[in-house]
N, C-alpha and C positions, 0 to 999 in steps of 0.2 A: 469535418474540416471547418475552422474559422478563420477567415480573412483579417487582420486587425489591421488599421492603418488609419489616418486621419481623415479630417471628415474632405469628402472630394479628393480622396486618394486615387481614387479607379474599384475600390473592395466589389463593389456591387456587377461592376462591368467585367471584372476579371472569376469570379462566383462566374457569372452567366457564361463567360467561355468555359471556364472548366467545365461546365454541368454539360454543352451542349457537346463538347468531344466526348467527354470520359462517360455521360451515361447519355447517348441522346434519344434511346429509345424508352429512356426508363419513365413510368406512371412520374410526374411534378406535383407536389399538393403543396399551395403557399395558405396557411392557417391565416384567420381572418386578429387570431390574437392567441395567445396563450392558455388562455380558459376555452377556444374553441379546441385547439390540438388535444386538452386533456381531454374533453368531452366528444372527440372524435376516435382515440383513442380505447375511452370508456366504454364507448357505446359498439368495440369488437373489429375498428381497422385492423386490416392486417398489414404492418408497414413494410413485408417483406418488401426489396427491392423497389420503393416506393425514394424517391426524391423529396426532403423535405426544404422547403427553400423559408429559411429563416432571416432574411434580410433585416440590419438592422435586430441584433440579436435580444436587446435589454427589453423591446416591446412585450418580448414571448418568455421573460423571465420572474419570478414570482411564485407563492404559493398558491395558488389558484392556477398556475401556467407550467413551464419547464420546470422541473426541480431535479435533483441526481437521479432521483427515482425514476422519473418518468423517460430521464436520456437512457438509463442504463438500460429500462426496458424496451425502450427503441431500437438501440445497439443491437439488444441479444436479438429482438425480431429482423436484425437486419434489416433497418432502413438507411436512407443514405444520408444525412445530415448535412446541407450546405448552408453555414451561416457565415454574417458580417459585423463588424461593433468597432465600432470607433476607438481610437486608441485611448482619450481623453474617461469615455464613458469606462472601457474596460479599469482603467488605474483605479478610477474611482470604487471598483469593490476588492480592489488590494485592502486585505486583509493591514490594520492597524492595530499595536498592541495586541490584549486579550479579542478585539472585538475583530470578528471575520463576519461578514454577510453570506449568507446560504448558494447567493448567487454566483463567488465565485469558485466553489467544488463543482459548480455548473461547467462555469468557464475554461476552470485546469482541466475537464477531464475530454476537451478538443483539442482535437491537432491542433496548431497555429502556425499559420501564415502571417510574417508580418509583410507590410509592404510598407516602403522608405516612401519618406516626402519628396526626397530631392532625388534628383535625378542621377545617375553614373555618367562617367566621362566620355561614354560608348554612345548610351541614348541621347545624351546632349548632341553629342555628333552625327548623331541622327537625324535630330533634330532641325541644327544650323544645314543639312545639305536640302530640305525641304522650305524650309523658311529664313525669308533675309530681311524681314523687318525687324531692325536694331528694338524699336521700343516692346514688340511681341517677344522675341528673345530676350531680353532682361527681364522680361515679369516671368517666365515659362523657366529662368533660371533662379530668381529669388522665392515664387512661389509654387512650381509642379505646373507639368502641362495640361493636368487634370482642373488642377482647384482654376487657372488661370480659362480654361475654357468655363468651366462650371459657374464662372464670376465671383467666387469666393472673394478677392482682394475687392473687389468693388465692393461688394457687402459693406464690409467694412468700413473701407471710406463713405458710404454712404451716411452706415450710421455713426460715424463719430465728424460729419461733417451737419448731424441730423443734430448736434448742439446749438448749433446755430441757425438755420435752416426749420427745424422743426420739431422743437425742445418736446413738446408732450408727445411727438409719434415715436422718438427717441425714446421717453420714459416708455411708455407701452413695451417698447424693443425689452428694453432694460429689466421690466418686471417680468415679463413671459421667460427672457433666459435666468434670471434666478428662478421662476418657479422650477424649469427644471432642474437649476443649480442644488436647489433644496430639497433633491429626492423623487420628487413627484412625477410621472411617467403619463400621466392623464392633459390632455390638451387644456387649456385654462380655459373655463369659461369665459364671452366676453362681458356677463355683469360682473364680473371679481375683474376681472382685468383693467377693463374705464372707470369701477370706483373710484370718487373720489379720495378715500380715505389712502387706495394702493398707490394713486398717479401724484398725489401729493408727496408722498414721502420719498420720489426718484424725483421732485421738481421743488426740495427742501431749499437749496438755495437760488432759485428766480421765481420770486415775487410776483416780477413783471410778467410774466407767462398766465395769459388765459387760460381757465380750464374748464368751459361751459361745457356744455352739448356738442355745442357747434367744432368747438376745437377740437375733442374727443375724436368728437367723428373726423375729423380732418387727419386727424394725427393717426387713424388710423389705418384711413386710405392710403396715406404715404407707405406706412408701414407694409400695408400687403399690397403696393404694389409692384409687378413684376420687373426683376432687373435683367434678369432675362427669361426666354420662355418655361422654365423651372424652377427659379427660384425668386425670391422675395423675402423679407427682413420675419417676416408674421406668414404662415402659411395656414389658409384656412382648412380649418376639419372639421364634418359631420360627425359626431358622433351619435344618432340616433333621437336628440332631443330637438325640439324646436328653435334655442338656441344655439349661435353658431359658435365655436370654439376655436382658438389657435395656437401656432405651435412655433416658439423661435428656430429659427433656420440654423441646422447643427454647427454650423462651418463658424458661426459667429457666437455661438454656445460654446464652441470651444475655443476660441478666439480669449474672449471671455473669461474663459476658466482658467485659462494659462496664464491670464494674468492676474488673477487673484484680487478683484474686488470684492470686499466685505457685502456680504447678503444683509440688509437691514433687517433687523429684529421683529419690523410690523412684517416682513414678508415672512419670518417664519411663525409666527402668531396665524398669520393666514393661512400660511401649508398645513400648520397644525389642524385648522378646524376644516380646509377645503380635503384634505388626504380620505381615500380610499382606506378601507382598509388594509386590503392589499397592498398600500404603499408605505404605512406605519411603520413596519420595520426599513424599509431603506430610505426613510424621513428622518426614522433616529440617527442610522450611519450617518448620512449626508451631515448635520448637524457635527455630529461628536465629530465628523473629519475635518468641519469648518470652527471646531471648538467651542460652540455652544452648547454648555454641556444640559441646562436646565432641558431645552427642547429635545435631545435627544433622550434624556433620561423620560421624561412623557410620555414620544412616539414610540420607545421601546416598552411603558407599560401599560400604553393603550393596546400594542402588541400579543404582551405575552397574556393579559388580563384575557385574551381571546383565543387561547391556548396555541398562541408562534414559540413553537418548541426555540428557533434561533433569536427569535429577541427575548426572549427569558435567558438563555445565555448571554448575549450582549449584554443584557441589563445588570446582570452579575456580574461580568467585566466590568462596566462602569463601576457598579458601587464598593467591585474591591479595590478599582485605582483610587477610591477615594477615601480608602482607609475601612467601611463598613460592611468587614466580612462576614458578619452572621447572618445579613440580608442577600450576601450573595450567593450564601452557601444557598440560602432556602430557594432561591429560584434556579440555581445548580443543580439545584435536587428535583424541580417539577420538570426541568428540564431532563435530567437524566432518567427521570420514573417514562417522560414521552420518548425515550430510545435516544438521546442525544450522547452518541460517543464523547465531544468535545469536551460535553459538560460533565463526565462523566472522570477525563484527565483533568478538569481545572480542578474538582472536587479533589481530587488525590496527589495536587499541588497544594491547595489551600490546607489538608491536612496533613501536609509533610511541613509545613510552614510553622505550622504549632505543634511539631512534636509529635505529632498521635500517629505514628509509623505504621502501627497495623491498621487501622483506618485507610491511610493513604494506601498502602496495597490493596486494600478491599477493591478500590474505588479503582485504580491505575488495573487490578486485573480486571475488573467488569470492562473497563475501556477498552484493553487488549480483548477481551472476547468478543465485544462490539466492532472489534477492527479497527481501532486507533490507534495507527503506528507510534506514537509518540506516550501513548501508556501502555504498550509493550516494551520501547526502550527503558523505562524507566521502571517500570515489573524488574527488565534485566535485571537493571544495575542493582535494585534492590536485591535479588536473588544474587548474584554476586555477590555482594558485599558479605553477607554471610553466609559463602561459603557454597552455596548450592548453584552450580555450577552447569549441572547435565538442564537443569527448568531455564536457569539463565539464557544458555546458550541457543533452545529453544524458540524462545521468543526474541531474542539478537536476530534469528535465522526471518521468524516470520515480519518484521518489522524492516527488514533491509531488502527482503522480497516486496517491501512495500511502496520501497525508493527512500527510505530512513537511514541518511550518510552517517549519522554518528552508530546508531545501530550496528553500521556496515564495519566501523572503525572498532567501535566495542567488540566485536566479533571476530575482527581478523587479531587482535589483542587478547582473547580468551584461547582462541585457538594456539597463536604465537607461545605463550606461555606454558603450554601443555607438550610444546615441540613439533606442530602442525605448522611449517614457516610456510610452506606451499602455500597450503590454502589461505595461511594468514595474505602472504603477499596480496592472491585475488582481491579478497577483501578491501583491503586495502587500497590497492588501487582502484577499484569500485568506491570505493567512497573519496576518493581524489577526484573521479570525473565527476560524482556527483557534489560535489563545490565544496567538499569536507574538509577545509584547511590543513586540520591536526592530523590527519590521516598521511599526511608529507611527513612530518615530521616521525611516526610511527613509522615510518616506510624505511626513515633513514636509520633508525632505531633497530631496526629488524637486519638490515643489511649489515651493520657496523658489529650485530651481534652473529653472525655470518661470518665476517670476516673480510667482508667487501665494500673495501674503502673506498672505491672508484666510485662505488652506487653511491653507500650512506651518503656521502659529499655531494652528491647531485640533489639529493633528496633535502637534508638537509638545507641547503641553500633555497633553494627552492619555496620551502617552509620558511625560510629565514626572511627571503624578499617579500614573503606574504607578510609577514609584521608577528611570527611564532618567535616570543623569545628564548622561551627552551633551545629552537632550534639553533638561534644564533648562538645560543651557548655551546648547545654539541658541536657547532660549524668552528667557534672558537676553538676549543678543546682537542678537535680533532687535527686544527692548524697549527695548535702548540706539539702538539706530540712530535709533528714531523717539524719542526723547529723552523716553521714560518712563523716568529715570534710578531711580526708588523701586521699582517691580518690578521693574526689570531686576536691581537688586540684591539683593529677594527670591530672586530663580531661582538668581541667582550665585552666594549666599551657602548655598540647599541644595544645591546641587552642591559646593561647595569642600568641604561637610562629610562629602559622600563620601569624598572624598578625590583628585576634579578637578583636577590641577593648571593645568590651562589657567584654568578657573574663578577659583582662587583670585587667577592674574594679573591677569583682569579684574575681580574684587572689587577691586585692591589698586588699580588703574586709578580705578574711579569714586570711590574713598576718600581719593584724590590731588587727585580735581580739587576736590572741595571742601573741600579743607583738612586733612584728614583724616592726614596724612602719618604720623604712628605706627600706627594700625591700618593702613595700606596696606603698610609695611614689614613687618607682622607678617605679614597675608597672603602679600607674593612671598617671604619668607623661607620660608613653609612650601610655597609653589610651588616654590622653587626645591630644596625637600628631594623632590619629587618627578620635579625633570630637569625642568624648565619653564626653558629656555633666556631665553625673554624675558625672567620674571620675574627670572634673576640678572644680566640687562643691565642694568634697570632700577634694582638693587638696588645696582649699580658707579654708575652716573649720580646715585642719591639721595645715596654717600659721596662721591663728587666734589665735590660742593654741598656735602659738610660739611666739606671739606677733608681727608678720611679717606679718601688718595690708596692706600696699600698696602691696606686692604681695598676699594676699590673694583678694586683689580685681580685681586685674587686672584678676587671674582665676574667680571669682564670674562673671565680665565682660563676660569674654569669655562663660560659660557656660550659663548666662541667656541671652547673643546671641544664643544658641544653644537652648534655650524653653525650659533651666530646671528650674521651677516656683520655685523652692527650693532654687536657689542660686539668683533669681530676688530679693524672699525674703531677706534674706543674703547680698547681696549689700544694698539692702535699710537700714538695720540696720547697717551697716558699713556708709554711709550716714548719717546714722540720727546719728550717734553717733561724726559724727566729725562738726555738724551742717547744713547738707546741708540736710534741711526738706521738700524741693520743689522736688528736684530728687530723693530724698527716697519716694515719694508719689507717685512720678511715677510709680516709679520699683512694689512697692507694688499695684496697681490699675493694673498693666501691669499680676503681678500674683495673685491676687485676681478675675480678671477676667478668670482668665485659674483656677479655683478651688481650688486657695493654701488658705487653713482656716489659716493657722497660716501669711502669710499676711490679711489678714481680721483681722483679731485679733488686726495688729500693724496700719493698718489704723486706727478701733476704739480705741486706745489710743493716735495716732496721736491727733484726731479731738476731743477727750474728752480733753487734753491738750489745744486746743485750743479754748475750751470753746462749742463747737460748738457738742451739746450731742445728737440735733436728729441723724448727721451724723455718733456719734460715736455708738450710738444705733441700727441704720441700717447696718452698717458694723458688730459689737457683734455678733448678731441675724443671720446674713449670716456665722458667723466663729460657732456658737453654732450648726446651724441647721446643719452644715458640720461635728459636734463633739466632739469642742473644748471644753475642760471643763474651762478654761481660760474665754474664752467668756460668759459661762454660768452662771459663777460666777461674774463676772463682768458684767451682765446685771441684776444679782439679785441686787448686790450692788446701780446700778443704781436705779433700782423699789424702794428701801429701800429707799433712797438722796426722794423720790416724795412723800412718804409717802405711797405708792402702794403697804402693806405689802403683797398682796394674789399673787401678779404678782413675787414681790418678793423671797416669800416663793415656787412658781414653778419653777423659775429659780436656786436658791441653791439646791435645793433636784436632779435638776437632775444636778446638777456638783457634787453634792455629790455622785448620782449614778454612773458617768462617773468617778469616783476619786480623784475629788475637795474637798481638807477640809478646804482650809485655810480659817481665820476667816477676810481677808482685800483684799479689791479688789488689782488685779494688774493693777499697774500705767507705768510700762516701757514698753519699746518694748521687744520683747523675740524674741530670737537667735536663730528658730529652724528649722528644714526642711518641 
């Protein structure tokens, strides 16, 4: 269990109720640090049923301290784990970019309890029937009843009134919370702390400010001394040596950090050389998170130079954000030879990037068998894509047992497709709690292919208000069918704004039919800047109509390069009607062979025009059997010309049932889609 909450939240006070109800008779061991827990651990604890009280969790975190390892072994011996961390320290090993700190697969893999700073309207009320001091009640309401006893808000005031009052015990303040701003976990020495070289550069502009001995020491007294019986600005710490050491008070460390003062560059010049080992790698973080990237790039190779499996990947991340991937491949690589899964997926990233495909699977399976969800999903998709489908699905399965939502989504999508809509549903909805966006949108996908309108449209929407523009597309679509033409153009018109181009075709659709014809062309013209084949067919048909025959061809061109059999047809009677019958034969044979009957139709008058009536017979017969009543009628006509009245009379009857009356075959080419 970890507590998170700000600093003077209660984490600590509320830890110690839980431990004293829920286990109060269990063995309590509080580690003296992190390297004591491994070496008590080491040396054959047995932590069955044993309490570990890890207050203040980041102390006991590190490679020499907690690591996944060392918790999960804990776990499985069944100890009980009660820890605390501040909200401010926990962000801070939020994972950025490629670069994650080791610390926090630490932190994911505890429960969490958050607890709020401010109060509910309950506990307030609580509150006010206990105490009726107006000015106690306003600070207990702006700053927590906790940080307000703990003197948190005085802190503060203290030291930002310590500008004035007592400029160098201020800088002192100042340098100790960036030393911990900068990574470092170790108490500052107080010869690094009263150098002159550290106290000058927080007292850059006043001049006027003494900084002998004498003030030193003055400014330091201020600093630790007590505001109330527990706390103070500088808290002093033993650490074993004859000098004494201190530590900025977390409340105002984090005070601090929230609002984001720049760390001066001598103080990380100093972390650099005053760092632990053990604190190198989260010296680089701290940096790269404060964007100084030279010191980070250092702390992560003074790191991995000492074999930190996770700053050797860090260091990789850096040097691929900065364009120099064959540097990061190689310490990807000493990374992945020391068991690093992570580095193991960035590798078969980096070489999916350049192409080299079977490389990148090399490297995304070692990762999967390492147990990195995220190079199992991507194993999947690569086994998918061609084709192998039973291995895909496979690792979809182990990767979503892993809590991997896309995984979950790919999965309920492999299944769907094969006629598994059950299972797909689960799936699906498993990766919608687990914050999978597009998995709405496949939900409503799944349902619509069902046949259930009620859902898809919940689902859809749903996806749509998350900012899916597919969705708002299907959401439009689904509102035109049923002739809510006013939101359907709603939907259409936030999706085209994405940048939809299907979308924007169907905005230019409903804009058309109600007359709308200049904003309908503005839309397929911007469709068709996105490869929307329709929209530049449409776009040819609107200049046909205005007699603006060579730009409607050069869209028909462009469109029947994009495989819409509709405007292949469409150019070929632009063709054929300025005399060019050899390249209108083409276009038409180009989409007669992709299923368009209505070119079938114009080749069999092509070839009956030319005399040539088995060819136009056989092309008919292909445009009839497709549905044409054109065709149908115009192969009766032809039976009649042979004397064939019985063949004849089956061909009119059913263009007459198709909707054919006329009483004379057609002889032209016909203009349709």
């Amino acid at each position: 269990m970890l507590l998170v909450g700000h600093s003077m939240a209660g984490k600590t006070r509320l830890a110690a109720q839980v431990m004293r109800q829920r286990f109060p008779d269990a063995p309590l061991l509080i580690p003296e640090s992190g390297k004591a827990l491994r070496e008590l651990v080491g040396e054959g604890l047995d932590p069955a049923g044993v309490v570990l009280w890890l207050d203040d969790l980041e102390r006991f975190l590190g490679p020499d301290g907690l690591t996944i390892g060392l918790l999960t072994r804990l776990a499985r011996g069944k100890a009980l784990l009660i820890a605390t961390i501040r909200s401010q320290v926990r962000e801070a090993y939020r994972p950025r970019k490629e670069l994650r700190p080791p610390e926090w697969e630490v932190l994911e893999a505890f429960t969490r309890i958050g607890l709020q700073r401010r109060h509910t309207d309950a506990e307030l009320h609580r509150i006010r029937a206990v105490v009726i001091d107006p000015n106690v009640l306003a600070a207990v309401r702006d700053y927590g009843l906790a940080e307000y006893l703990g003197a948190g808000p005085l802190a503060i005031d203290k030291f930002e009134q310590g500008e004035m009052v007592q400029p160098v015990g201020r800088a002192l303040v100042q340098a100790a919370v960036d030393w911990r701003r900068s990574g470092l976990t170790h108490p500052v020495p107080k010869r690094v702390l009263t150098s002159s070289t550290l106290v000058d550069v927080y007292l850059t502009d006043r001049p006027d400010v003494t900084r002998d001995e004498g003030a030193l020491d003055q400014g330091l007294e201020w600093a630790t001394e007590e505001i109330n019986e527990t706390v103070a600005l500088l808290g002093r710490r033993f650490t074993g040596s004859a000098e004494p050491s201190f530590e900025a008070f977390d409340y105002l460390v984090d005070h601090l950090t929230a609002i984001s003062p720049a760390i001066p560059d001598q103080l990380w010049q100093l972390s650099l050389q005053e760092a632990q080992p053990t604190e190198w790698s989260e010296l680089g973080y701290a940096a790269y998170q404060h964007a100084n990237l030279p010191v980070a790039e250092h702390a992560f190779r003074k790191a991995a130079d000492k074999g930190d499996g996770e700053a050797m990947l860090n260091l990789g991340a850096l040097l691929a954000e900065r364009g120099e991937s064959r540097e990061a491949e190689t310490w990807w690589r000493h990374a992945a030879e020391a068991g690093g899964s992570k580095a193991m997926f960035n590798l078969g990233l980096l070489f999916a990037e350049r192409g080299e495909s079977g490389e990148a699977e090399a490297w995304y399976r070692r990762g999967a068998e390492a147990g990195r969800p995220e190079a199992m999903f991507n194993l999947g998709v690569r086994l998918e894509e061609r084709g192998e489908s039973g291995e895909a699905e496979t690792w979809y399965r182990r990767a979503a047992d892993a809590g991997q939502s896309e995984a979950m989504s790919n999965l309920g999508s492999l299944l769907r497709k094969r006629g598994e809509s059950g299972e797909a549903e689960t799936w699906y909805r498993r990766a919608v709690n687990a914050g999978y966006r597009s998995a709405m949108l496949n939900l409503g996908v799944l349902f619509a292919e069902r046949g259930e309108v009620g859902e898809a449209e919940i689902w859809f929407r749903r996806a749509a208000e998350a900012g899916s523009s597919r969705a708002m597309f299907n959401l439009g679509g689904l509102l035109a069918e049923r002739d809510e033409s006013g939101e359907a153009e709603v939907w259409f018109r936030r999706a085209a704004e994405t940048g939809n181009g299907k979308a924007m075709f169907k905005l230019g659709v409903l804009l058309k039919k109600r007359g709308e014809s200049g904003e309908a062309e503005t839309w397929w013209r911007r469709a068709a800047g996105t490869g929307d084949g329709e929209a530049m067919s449409n776009l040819g048909l609107l200049l046909v109509r205005r007699g603006e025959f060579g730009g409607a061809e050069t869209w028909y061109r462009q469109a029947a390069y994009a495989g819409q059999t509709g405007a292949m047809s469409k150019l070929g009677w632009l063709l054929q009607k300025r005399g060019e019958a050899a390249e209108a034969e083409t276009w038409w044979r180009r989409a007669a062979e992709a299923g368009h009957s209505n070119a079938m139709f114009n080749l069999g008058v092509l070839f009956a025009e030319r005399g040539e009536a088995g060819e136009a017979e056989a092309w008919w017969r292909r445009a009839a059997e497709a549905g044409d009543s054109n065709a149908m009628f115009n192969l009766g006509a032809l039976f009649a010309e042979r004397g064939e009245a019985a063949e004849a009379e089956t061909w009119f009857r059913r263009a007459a049932d198709a909707g054919r009356g006329e009483p004379s075959a057609v002889t032209t080419i016909d203009h349709r889609v």
